[in-house]
N, C-alpha and C positions, 0 to 999 in steps of 0.2 A: 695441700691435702696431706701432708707428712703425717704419720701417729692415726691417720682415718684410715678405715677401709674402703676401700676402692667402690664407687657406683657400681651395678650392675645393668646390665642388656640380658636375659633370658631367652634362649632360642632354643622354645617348646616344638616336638612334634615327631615325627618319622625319621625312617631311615636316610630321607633327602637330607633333614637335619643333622641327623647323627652323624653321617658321614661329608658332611660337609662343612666338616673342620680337618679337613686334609690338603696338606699343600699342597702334593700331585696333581688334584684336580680344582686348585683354586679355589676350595671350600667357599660359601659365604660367608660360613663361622671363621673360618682360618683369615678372612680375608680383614672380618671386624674385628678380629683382635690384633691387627698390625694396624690397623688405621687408629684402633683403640689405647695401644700400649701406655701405660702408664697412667691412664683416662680411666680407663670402667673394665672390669669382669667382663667377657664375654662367657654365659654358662652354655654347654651344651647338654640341653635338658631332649633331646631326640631319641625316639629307642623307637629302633631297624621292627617293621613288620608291624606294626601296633594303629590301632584306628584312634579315632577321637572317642567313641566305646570304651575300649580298653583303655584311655590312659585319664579318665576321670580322676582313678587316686592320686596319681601322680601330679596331676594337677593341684588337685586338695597339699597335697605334701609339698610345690613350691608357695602355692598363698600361704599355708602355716610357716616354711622360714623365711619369710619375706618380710611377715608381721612378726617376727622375735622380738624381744626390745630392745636389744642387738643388733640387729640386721642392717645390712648396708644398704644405701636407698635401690629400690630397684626402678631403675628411669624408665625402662621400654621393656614391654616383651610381646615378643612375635609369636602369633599360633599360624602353625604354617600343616594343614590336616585336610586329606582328601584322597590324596594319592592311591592309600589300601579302600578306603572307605566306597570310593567310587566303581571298584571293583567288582561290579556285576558277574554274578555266576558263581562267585567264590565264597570260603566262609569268612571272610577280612570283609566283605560288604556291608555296610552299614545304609539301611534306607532313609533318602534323603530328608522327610522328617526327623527323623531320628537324629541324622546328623546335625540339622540345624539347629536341635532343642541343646545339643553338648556342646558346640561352639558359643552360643549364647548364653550358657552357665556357665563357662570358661572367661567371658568377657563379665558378665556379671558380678563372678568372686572377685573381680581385680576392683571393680567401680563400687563394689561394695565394702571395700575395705577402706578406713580413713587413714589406716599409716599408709596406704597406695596412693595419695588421692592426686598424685604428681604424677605416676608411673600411667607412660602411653600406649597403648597395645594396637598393633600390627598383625593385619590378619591377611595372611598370603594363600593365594588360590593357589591349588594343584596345577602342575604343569599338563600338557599334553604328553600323550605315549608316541613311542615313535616306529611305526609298522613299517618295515621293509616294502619297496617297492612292487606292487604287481608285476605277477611273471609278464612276459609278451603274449598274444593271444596265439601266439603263432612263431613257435620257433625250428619249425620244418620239420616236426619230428611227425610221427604218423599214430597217433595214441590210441585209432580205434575208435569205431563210430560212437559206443557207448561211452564213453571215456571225453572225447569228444561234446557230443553232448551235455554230457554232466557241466562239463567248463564252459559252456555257453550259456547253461541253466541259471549257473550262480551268480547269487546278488551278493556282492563284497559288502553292501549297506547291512546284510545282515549276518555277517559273520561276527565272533565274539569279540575281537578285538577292536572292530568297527565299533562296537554296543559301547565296548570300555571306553574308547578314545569320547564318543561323544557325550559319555557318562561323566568323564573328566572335566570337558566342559560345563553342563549341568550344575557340577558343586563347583564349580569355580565362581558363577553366577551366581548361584544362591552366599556365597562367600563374601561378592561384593555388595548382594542386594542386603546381608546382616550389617557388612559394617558402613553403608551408606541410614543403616538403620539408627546407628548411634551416632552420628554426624554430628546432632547439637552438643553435645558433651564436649568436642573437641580433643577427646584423646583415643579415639578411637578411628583408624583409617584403613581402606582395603589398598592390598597392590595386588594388580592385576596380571598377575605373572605371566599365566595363559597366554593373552594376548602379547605380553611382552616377548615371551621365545616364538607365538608362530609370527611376529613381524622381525624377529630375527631371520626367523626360514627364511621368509617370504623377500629380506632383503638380498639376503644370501643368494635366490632364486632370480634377481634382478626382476621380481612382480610388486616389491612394494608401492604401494598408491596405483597400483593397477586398478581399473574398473571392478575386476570379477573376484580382486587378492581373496577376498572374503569369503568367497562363494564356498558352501559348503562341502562340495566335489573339491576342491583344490588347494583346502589347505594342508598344508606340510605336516607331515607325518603321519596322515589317516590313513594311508596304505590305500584308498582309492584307485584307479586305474587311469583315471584323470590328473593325481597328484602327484608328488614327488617326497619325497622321504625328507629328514633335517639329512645333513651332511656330517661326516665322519667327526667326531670331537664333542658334540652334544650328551649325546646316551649312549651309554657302558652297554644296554642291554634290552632298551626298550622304554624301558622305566626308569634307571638311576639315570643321574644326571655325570656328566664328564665337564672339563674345563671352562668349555666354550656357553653351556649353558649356566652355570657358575656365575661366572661372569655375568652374562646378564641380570642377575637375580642381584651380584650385588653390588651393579648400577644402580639398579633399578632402589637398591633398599639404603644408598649413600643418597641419594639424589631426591630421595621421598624424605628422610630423615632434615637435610640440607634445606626443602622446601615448606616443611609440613613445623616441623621443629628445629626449630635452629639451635636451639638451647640446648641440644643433645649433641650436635657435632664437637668431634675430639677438641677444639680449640674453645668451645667454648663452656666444657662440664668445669664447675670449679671456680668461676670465676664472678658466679654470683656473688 
């Protein structure tokens, strides 16, 4: 490929994105460009804070240098959008119409361009948030009957972060029921990240293939009273991602790429 410009990978979306081309935390950007060296660009097209709403243009602005008459082939690119968007109560919320009409114009400009008509896209569900552990109901302290009370009253099902957590899943589904949508086409495949970190928890938790792992009450990180949190190395803060979840995301994206396309793995770009 000497005198060529290198293929590229595209890895569109959030601050998950953005930030996850750092080596501290095992980025899965930082991680495809060591598996990639020498093989393909890895871009990072991520910007911290941003919905599938706000980054329409920016979408527009990579299909126009993608199609240059110039441009280096673009093999894959991942929209990985949900994380802000899911965010119930906030002004980053994007209502889940809404968001499925932008994810489908994002997969559309790629399959309607004929100099893409190679380039495969990868559509990554939002992960899960990760809610600190319910207090104890009872840690000997004496809080007063009203007080008291109050803490018996409440439904942790309906606290905000409960709402967000199972909002998250929500567009994760809707994420994988779009791109089970474009299935015939063959360049279009969901990963199920979601489910990929909480059967991390849940392994972590020694519950995977348990009868109930699933149950609504007990999966890892709903902050529940029944459940249990991920474990220290996952999330920086509830929402960003650390090492450990990293890592999963990019097993999960060598090992889809490895099964779904093989003609994109490092060993084999180039060799057509």
């Amino acid at each position: 490929m000497s005198g060529k410009k290198l293929p590229e990978f595209v890895l569109f979306g959030d601050s998950l994105t953005e930030w996850g081309f750092e080596e501290e935390t095992r980025g899965w950007g930082w991680v495809l460009e060591q598996e990639y060296d020498g093989k393909a660009r890895i871009e990072n097209e991520g910007v911290a804070g941003y919905t599938s709403s706000m980054l329409e243009r920016n979408f527009r602005r990579i299909i126009e240098r993608a199609t240059l008459p110039d441009a280096a082939p673009t093999l894959l690119i991942t929209i990985w959008l949900g994380a802000n968007d899911a965010c119930v109560g906030t002004g980053a919320h994007v209502p889940l119409p809404k968001f499925e009409d932008n994810i489908r114009s994002f997969v559309d400009q790629v399959l309607a361009e004929e100099q893409l008509r190679d380039t495969k896209v990868v559509l990554i569900t939002p992960p899960p948030i990760n809610i600190p552990d319910a207090e104890p109901e009872d840690d000997g302290m004496d809080l007063g009957p009203a007080a008291a009370a109050a803490m018996k009253a409440f439904d942790p099902k309906k606290s905000r972060s409960y709402i967000v957590y199972k909002s998250k899943r929500t567009y994760g589904e809707k994420i994988m029921e779009i791109a089970a949508s474009y299935a015939e086409t063959g360049r279009v495949v969901g990963l199920d990240y979601w489910k990929a970190l909480i059967d991390a928890g849940l392994d972590d938790q020694h519950r995977l293939g348990d009868e109930d792992a699933y149950h609504e009450d007990m999966l890892p990180g709903s902050g529940l009273p029944w459940a249990k949190a991920f474990k220290q190395g996952y999330f920086s803060d509830g929402l960003h991602l650390e090492g450990l979840a990293y890592d999963v995301l990019s097993k999960a994206v060598v090992e889809l790429i490895q099964t779904k396309w093989p003609a994109l793995t490092p060993e084999r770009i180039g060799t057509a």
